[in-house]
LUMDRENVEX-691886 format. One line per field, with one value per residue (C-alpha): residue number from 1; residue in one letter; chain; x, y, z. Coordinates in Angstrom, 3 decimals, decimal comma. Example, Ala and Ser with C-alpha at 12.3 -4.5 7.8 and 13.67 -1.06 7.14 Angstrom:
2
num [1	2] .
residu [a	s] .
chaine [A	A] .
x [12,300	13,670] .
y [-4,500	-1,060] .
z [7,800	7,140] .
//
This chain:
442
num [1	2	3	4	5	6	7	8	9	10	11	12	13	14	15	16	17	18	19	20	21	22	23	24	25	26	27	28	29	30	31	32	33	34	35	36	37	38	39	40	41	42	43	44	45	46	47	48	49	50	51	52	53	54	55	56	57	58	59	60	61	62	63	64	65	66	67	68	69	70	71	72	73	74	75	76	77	78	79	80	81	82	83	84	85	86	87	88	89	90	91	92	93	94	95	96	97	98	99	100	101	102	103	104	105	106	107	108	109	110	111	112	113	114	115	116	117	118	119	120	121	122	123	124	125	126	127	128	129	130	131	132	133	134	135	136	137	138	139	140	141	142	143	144	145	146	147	148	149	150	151	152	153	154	155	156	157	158	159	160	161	162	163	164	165	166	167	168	169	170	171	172	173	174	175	176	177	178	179	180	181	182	183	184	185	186	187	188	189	190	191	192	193	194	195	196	197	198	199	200	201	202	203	204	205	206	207	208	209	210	211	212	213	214	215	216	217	218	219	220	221	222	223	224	225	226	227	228	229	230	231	232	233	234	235	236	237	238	239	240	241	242	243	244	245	246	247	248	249	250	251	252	253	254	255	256	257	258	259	260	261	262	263	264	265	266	267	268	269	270	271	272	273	274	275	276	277	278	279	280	281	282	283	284	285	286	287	288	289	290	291	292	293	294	295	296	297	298	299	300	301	302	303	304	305	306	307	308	309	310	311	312	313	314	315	316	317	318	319	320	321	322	323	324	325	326	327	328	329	330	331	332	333	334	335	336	337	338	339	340	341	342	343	344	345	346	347	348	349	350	351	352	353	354	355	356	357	358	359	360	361	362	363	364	365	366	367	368	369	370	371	372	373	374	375	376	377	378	379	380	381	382	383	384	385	386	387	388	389	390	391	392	393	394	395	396	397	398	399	400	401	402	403	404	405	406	407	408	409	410	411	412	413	414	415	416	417	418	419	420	421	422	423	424	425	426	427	428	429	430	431	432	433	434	435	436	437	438	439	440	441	442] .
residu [x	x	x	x	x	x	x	x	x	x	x	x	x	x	x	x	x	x	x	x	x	x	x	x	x	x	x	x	x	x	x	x	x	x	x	x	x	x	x	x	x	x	x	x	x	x	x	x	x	x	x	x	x	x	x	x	x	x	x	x	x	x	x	x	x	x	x	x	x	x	x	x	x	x	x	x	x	x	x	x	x	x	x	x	x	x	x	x	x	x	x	x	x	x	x	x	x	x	x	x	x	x	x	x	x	x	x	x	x	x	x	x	x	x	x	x	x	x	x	x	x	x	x	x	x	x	x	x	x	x	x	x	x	x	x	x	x	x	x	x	x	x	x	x	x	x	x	x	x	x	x	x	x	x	x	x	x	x	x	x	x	x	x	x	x	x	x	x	x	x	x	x	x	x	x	x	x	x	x	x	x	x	x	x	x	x	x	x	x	x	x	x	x	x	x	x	x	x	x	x	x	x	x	x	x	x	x	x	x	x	x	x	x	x	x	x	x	x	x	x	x	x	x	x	x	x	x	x	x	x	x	x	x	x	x	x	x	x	x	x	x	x	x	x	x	x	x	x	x	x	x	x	x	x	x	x	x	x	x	x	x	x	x	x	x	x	x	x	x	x	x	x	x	x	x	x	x	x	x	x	x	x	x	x	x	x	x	x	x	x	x	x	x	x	x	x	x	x	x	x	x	x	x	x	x	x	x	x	x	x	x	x	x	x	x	x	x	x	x	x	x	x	x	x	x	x	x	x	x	x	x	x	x	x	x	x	x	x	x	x	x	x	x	x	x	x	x	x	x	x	x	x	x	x	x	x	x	x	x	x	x	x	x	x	x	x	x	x	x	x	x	x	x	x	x	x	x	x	x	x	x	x	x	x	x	x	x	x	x	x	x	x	x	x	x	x	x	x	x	x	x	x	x	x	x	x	x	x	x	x	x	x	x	x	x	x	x	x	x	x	x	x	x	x	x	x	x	x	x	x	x	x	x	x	x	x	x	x	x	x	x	x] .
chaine [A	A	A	A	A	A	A	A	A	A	A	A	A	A	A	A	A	A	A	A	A	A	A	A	A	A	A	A	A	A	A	A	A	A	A	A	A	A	A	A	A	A	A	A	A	A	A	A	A	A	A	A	A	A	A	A	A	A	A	A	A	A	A	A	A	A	A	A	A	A	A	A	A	A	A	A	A	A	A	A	A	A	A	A	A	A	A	A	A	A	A	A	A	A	A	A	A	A	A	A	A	A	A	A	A	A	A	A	A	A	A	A	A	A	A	A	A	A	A	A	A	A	A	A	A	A	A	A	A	A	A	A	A	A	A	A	A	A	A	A	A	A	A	A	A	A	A	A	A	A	A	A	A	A	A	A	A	A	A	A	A	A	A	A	A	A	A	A	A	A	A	A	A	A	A	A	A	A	A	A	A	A	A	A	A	A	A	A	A	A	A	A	A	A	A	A	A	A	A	A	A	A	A	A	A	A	A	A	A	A	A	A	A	A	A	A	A	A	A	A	A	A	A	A	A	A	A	A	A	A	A	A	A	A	A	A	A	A	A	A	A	A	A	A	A	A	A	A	A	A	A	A	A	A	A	A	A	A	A	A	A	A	A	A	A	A	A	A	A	A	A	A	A	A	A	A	A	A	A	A	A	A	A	A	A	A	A	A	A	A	A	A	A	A	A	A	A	A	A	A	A	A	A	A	A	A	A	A	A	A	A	A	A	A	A	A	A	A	A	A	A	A	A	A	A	A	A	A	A	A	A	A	A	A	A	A	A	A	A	A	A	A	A	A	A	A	A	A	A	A	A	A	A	A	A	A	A	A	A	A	A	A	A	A	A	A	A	A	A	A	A	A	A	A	A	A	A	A	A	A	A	A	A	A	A	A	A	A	A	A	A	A	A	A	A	A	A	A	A	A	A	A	A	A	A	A	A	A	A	A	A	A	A	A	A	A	A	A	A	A	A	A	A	A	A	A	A	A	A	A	A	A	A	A	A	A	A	A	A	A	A	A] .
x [64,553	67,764	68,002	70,507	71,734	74,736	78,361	78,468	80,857	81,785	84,024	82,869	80,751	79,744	77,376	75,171	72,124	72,580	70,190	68,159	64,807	62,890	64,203	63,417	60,045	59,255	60,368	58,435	55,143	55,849	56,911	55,933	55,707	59,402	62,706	64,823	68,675	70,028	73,330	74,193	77,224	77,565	76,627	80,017	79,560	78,394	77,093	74,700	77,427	78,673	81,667	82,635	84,266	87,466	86,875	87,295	90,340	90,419	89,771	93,032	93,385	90,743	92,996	91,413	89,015	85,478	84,696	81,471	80,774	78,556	75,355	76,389	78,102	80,974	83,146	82,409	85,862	86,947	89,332	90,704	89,390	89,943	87,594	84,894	85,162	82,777	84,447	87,913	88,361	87,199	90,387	89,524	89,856	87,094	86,679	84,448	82,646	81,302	82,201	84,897	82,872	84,285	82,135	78,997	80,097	81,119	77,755	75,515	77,666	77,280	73,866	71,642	70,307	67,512	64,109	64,352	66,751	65,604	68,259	67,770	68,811	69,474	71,785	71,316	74,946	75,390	74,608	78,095	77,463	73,875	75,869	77,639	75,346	73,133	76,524	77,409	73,658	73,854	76,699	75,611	72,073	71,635	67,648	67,006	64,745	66,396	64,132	65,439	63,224	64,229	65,268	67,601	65,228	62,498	64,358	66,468	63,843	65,215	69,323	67,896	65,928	69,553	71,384	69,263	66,766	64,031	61,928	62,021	60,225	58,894	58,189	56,247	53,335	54,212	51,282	53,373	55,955	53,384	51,896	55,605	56,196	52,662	52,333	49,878	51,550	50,698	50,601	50,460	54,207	56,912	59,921	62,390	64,735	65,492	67,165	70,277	71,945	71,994	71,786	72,835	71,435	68,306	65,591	61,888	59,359	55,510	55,211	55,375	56,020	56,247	53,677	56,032	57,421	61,020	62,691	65,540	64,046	63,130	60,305	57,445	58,684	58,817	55,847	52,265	51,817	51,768	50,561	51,221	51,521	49,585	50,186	49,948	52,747	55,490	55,192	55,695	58,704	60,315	59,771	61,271	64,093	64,442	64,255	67,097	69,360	68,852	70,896	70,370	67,432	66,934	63,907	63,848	60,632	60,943	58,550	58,378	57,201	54,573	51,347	52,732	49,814	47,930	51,601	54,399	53,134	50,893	53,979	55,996	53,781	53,252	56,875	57,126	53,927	55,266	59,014	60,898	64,484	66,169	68,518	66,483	68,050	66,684	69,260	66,889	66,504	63,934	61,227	62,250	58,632	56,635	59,640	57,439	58,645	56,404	57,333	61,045	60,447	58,320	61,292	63,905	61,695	61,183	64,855	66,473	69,546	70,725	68,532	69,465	67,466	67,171	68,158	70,195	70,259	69,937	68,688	65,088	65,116	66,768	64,423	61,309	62,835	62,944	59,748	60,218	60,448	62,493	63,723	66,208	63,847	62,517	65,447	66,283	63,576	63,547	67,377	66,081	63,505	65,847	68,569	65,728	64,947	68,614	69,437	73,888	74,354	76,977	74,213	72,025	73,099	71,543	72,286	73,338	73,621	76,922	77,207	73,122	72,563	71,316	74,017	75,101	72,189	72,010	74,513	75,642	78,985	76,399	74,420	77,123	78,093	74,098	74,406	77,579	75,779	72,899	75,823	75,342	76,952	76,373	76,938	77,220	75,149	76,315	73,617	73,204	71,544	68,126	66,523	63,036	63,017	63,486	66,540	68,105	67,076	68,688	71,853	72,138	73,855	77,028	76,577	74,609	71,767	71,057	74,320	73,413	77,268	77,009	74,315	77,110	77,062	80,919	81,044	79,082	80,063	83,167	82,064	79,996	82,259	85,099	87,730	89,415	86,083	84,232	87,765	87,371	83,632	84,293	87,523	85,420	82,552	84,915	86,528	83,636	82,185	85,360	84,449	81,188	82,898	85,211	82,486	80,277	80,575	79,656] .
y [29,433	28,990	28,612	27,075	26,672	24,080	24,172	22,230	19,141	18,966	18,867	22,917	24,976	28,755	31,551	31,603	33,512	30,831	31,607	29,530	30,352	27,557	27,833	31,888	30,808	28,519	31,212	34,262	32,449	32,421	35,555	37,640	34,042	33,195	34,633	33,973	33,804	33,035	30,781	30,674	29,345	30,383	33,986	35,708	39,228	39,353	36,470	36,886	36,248	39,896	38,629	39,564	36,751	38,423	39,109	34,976	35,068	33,158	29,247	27,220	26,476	28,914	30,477	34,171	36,539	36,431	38,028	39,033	39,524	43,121	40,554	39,725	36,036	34,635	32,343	30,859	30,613	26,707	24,284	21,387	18,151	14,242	12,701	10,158	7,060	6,251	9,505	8,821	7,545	11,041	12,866	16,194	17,764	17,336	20,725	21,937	25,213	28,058	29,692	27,558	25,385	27,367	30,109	28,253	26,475	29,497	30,963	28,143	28,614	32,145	32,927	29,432	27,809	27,612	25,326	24,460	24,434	24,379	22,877	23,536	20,659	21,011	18,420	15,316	14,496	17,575	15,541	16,263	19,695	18,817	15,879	18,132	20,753	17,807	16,814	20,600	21,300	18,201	18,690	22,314	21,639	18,095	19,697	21,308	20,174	19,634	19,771	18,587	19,961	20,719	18,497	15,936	15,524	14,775	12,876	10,944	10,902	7,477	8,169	11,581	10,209	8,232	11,758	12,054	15,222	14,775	15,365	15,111	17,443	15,848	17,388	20,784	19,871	21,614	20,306	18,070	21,000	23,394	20,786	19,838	23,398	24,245	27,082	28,420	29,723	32,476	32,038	35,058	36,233	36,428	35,274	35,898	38,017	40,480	37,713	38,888	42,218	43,043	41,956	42,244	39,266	37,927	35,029	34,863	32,254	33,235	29,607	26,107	22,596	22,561	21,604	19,226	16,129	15,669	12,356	14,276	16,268	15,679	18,830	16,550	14,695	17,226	19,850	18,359	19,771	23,923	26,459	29,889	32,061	35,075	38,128	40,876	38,182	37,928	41,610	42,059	40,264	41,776	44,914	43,649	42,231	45,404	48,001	45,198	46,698	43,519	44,823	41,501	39,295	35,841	33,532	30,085	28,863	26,022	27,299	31,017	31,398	28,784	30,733	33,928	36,264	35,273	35,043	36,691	39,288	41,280	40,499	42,758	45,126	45,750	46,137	48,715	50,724	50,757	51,892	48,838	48,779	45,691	43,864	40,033	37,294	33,476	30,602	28,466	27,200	29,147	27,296	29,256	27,848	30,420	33,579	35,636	38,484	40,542	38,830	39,690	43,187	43,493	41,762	43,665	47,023	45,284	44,710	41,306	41,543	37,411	34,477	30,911	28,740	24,945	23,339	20,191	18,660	19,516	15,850	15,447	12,179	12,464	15,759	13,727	10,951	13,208	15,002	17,286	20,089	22,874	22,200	23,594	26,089	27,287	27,882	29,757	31,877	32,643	34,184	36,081	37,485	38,429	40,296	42,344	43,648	44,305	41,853	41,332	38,057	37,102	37,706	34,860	31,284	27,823	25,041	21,487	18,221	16,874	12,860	12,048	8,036	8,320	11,125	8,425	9,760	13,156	14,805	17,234	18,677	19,405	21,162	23,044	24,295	25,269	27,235	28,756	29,866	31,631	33,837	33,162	31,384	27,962	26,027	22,454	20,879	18,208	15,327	14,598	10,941	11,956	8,206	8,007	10,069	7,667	8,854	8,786	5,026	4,539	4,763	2,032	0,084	2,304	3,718	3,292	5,274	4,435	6,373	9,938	10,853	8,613	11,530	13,951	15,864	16,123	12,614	11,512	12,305	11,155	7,412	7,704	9,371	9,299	12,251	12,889	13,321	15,216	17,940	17,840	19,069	21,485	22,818	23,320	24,606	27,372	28,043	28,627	31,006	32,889	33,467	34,496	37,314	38,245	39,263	40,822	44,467	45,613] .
z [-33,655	-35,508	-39,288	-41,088	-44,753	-44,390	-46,363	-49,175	-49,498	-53,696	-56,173	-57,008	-56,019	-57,550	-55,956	-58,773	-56,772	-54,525	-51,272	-48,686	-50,378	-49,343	-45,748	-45,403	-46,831	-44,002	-41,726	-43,621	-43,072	-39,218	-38,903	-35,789	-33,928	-32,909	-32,870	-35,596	-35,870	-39,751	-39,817	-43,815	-44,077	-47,763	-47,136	-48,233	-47,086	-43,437	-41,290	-39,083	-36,493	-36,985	-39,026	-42,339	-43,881	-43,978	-40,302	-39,409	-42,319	-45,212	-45,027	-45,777	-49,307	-50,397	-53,113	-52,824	-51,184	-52,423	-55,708	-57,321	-61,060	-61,574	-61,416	-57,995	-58,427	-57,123	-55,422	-52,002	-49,620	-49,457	-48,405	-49,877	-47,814	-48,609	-51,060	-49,207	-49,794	-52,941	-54,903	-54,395	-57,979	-59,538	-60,118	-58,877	-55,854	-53,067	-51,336	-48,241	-49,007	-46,929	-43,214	-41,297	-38,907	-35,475	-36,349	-36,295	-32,897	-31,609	-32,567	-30,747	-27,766	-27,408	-29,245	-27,996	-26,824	-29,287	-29,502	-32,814	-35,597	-39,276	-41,814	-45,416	-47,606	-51,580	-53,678	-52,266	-52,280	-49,994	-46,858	-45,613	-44,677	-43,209	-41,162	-39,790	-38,616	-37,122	-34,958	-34,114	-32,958	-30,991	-28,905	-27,913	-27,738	-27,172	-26,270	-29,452	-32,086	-35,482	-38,719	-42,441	-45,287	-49,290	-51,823	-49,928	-47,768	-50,033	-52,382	-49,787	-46,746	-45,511	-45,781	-44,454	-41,119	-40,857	-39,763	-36,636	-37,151	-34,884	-38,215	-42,053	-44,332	-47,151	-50,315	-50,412	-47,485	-44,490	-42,491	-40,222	-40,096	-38,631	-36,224	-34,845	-34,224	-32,807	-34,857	-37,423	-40,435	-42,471	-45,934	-47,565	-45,824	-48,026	-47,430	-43,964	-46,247	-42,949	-41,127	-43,388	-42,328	-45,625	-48,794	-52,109	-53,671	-53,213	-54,982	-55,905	-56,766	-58,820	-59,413	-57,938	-59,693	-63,465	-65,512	-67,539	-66,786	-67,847	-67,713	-66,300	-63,573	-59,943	-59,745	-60,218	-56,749	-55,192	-56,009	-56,497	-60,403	-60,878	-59,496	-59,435	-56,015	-55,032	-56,897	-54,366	-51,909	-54,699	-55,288	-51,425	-51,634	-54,565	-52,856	-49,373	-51,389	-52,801	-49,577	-48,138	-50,667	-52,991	-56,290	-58,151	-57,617	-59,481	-59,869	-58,621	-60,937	-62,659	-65,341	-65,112	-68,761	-68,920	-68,746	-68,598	-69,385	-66,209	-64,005	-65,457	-66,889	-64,706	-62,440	-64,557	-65,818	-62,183	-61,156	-63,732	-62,837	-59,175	-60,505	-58,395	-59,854	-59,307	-61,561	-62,506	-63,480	-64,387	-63,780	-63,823	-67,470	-69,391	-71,640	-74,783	-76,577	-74,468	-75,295	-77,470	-79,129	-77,075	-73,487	-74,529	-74,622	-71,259	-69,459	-70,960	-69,774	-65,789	-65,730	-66,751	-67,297	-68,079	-69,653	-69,441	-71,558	-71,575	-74,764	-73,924	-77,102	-80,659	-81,198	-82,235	-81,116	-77,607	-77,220	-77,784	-75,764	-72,654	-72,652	-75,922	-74,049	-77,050	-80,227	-82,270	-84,318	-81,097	-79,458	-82,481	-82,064	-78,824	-78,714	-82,020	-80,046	-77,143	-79,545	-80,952	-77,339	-76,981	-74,876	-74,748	-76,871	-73,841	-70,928	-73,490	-72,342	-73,596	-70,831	-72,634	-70,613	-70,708	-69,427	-70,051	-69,835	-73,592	-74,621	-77,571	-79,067	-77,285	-80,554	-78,052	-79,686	-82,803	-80,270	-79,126	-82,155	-83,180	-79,978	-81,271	-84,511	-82,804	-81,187	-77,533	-74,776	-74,269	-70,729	-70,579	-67,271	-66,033	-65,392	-61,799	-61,952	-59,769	-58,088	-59,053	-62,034	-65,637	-66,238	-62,931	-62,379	-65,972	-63,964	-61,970	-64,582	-63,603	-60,123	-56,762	-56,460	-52,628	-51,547	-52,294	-53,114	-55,676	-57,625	-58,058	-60,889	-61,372	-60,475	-62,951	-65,788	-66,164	-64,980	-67,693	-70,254	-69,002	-67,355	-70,806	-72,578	-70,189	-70,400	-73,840	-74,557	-71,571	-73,239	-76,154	-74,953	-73,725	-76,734	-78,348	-75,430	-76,071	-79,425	-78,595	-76,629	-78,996	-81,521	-78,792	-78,991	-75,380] .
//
């Protein structure tokens, strides 16, 4: 069985803890039933090929080798492609990145054939790169089985079916999966993680869903409400992660810290009995409401090392308008909270939306500078317009929603802000992250 996370097609693209999670997850829960082979095209420091990257040489127009912060991020290798069609009026430059596409071809010709072939699918307006593993697979394989599952997938099942798999995934029930492939999974697996030859980064999950729902936010279509996952499985898989020679590990939950003294926790206090030593890191936006004092602390002591909270607006109004998920004052608290632990003000980030449907009201370069004042970073998100959430249908006053490209986040934007106005914040929003640093002493 063949697994593959595609290249991505975009305007940019960043390895922030970027991995297949919800692929090797599939794959975990069948493991001892089927051979696996891993194709990730955005793994940067061996493929499962046997090539290092700088084995195949560096893709033209990638302007340098792969680099990785000391939390294990970095850039993927890319080249510069032409714009399709419906983005050709964003003036930035389209790239295509991951593993030049001769080493996957050369890898079904001399590795296949194979039954099946499980894509992973993220941003919708990725499709590109899932495109064109459906054609590669197809012309090598015309026999093999092709299945789509993750968010593109779920959020796009008919433009999905329209590629060609011989089946679409939808959302998080895996009962049609497990009948097409005649197999009975195993639940309490974790996840594939020793279909990489090694790794250096790796991801987690405790949780499922969120137990909010955000105007913004495309969880609740795609997880049926919250629920936490077995202790004893996501301690199994830190410590696989771990004995892979995982250095940095981040968590994909969408709330990690809601109801953290029957999940998070014990988690922790659990790593930290059994002495696992792994750098953790949460890039997915942190409910600072539930960022006690005393929850600070216990992270700090299990080992995270970077917190990104959501707070995309200081607005009261746009904050209750979207679910009312932080304000200010709790935001506030929270990052106090994490400097008393000793956390590095620059490793403390607060995500803002930048191009929102409502940002008239959304007050964001006030937010910015409230950020500013706390003494942290701040990053500004840009809104990806989501169809079905409220917010994302919101947007077909300026863009169509039933051509996935048309959900890009750098796309979108500047339609809705314009290219001058979107530089602008961002130049700011640097300049004040600058000044952050500046008055960090490390």
């Amino acid at each position: 069985m063949l697994l593959v996370n595609p290249p991505i097609y975009d305007f940019a693209a960043y390895d922030f803890w970027l991995k297949p999670y919800g692929l090797l997850s599939v794959a975990g829960r069948l493991r001892g039933q089927a051979e696996f082979l891993l194709f990730d095209y955005l793994e940067q420091r061996r493929s499962d090929c046997g090539l290092r990257i700088s084995d195949c040489g560096l893709v033209p127009g990638c302007s340098r080798n792969p680099q990785f912060d000391r939390w294990g991020r970095g850039r993927f290798p890319c080249e510069q492609i032409e714009s399709p069609g419906p983005l050709k009026s964003i003036p930035r430059y389209f790239r295509r990145f991951g593993m030049p596409r001769t080493v996957f071809t050369d890898c079904l010709r001399e590795r296949g054939p194979f039954d099946y072939v499980l894509v992973q699918t993220m941003m919708t307006y990725w499709y590109p790169g899932v495109r064109e593993v459906i054609e590669d697979v197809r012309l090598a394989w015309p026999d093999a089985k092709i299945v789509l599952g993750g968010n593109y997938a779920t959020l796009c099942t008919d433009h999905a079916r329209g590629l060609g798999a011989d089946l679409v995934v939808v959302g998080s029930d895996l009962g049609p999966l497990w009948q097409f492939l005649e197999m009975t999974p195993d639940a309490g697996q974790p996840a594939l993680w020793e279909a990489y030859e090694r790794l250096r980064v790796g991801a987690i999950k405790l949780t499922d869903g969120c137990p909010f729902r955000c105007s913004y936010c495309s969880v609740p279509r795609v997880y049926r409400g919250f629920q936490p996952r077995p202790l004893e499985r996501s301690l199994a898989e830190l410590e696989l992660l771990a004995g892979r020679g995982a250095e940095n590990v981040a968590f994909y939950d969408d709330a990690l810290l809601f109801d953290a003294d029957t999940v998070l926790v014990p988690f922790l206090m659990e790593v930290l009995r059994r002495g696992v030593h792994v750098n953790l890191h949460t890039p997915n936006a942190l409910n600072a409401r539930f960022l006690t004092a005393e929850l600070a602390d216990l992270m700090v002591r299990a080992g995270f090392k970077t917190f990104y909270l959501g707070f995309e607006s200081a607005s009261r109004q746009w904050q209750q308008g979207t679910g009312g998920k932080v304000f200010s004052d709790e935001l506030a608290r929270a990052v106090d909270h994490l400097l008393s632990a000793g956390v590095n003000p620059v490793d403390i980030t607060a995500y803002q939306i930048v191009g929102h449907p409502n940002s008239d009201i959304q007050e964001l370069e006030t937010s910015m500078r409230f950020v500013h004042r706390l003494g942290i970073r701040g990053m500004l998100a840009d809104f990806s317009p989501i169809p079905g959430t409220p917010d994302g249908e919101a947007c077909r006053r300026w863009v169509d929603l039933d051509e996935p490209l048309m959900h890009n986040k750098t796309a979108f934007p500047i339609i809705r802000l314009g290219f001058d106005e979107v530089n602008r914040l961002k130049d700011m929003q640097r300049v004040l992250n600058r000044s952050v640093a500046a008055n960090t002493v490390r």
